[in-house]
C-alpha positions in Angstrom: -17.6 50.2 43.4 -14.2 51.8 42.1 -12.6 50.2 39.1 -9.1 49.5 39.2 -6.3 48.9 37.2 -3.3 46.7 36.9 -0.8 50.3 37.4 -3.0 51.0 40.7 -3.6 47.0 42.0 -0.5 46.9 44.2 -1.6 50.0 45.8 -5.3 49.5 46.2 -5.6 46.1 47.6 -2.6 46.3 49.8 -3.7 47.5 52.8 -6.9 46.1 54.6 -9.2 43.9 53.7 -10.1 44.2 50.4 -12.7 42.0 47.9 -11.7 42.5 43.7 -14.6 41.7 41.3 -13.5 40.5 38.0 -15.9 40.7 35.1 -16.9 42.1 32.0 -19.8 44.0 30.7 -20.8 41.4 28.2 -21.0 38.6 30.9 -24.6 38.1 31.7 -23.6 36.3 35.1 -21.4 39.3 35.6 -23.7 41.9 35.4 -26.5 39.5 37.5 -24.5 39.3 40.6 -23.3 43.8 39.8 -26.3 44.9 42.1 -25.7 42.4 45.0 -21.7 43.7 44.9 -23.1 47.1 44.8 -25.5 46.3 48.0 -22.8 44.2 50.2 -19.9 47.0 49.4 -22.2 49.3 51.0 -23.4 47.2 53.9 -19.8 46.3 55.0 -18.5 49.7 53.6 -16.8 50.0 57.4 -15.1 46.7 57.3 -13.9 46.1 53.6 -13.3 47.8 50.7 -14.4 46.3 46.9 -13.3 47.0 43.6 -14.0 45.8 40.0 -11.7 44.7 37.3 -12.7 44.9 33.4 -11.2 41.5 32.3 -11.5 43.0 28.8 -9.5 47.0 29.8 -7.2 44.8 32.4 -6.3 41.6 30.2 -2.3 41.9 31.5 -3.4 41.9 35.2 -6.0 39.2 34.4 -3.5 37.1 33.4 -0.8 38.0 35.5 -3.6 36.7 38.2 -4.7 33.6 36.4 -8.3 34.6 36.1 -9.4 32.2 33.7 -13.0 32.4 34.4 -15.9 35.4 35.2 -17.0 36.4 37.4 -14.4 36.1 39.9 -14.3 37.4 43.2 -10.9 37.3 45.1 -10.3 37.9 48.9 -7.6 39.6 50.2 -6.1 41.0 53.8 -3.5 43.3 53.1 -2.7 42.3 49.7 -2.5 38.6 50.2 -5.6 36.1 49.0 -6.5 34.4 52.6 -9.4 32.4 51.3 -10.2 30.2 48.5 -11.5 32.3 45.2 -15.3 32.4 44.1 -15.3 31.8 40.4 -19.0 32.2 39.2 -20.7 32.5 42.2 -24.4 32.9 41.6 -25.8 33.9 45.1 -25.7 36.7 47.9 -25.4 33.8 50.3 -21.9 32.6 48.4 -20.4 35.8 47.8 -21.3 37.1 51.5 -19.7 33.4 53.3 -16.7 34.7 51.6 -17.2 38.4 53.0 -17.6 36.5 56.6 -14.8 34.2 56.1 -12.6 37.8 55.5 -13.6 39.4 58.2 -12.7 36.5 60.4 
């Protein structure tokens, strides 16, 4: 998954549909859910694109998103959040709903 930054966020999630992973390397639920993002942003690699955020390098677009919690995934369709955030989801099941719910 590409990492993006709060200079390139405007640019990267505004077309499409798009899922952003906020986290940090230090989060130990963060880095347990990493290989299921790595699997489903291969698997629907056609339909929607994922990125990652480092709360910790990004702290002005973490806030400027009121991210208060990690991880976070939000879900996006051409740069607008259409469904409700997943903050610490601990499942494939969870994370892929949300996935579903995207694609509509």
């Amino acid at each position: 998954m590409e990492s993006i930054t709060e200079s390139n966020y405007e640019a990267k999630t505004r077309k499409g549909l798009v899922v952003v992973d906020f986290g940090a390397s230090w989060c130990p639920d963060c880095v347990r859910i990493q290989p299921i993002m790595e699997v489903l942003s291969q698997e629907y690699a056609q339909k929607v694109q994922f990125f990652k955020v480092d709360i910790d390098a990004q702290e002005a677009l973490k806030d400027r998103l009121n991210i208060r919690r990690i991880p976070t995934l939000l879900f996006l369709k051409d740069g607008v959040e259409v469904s409700e955030r997943l903050v610490e989801p601990d499942n494939r099941m969870l994370i892929e709903k949300g996935i579903k719910e995207l694609l509509g």
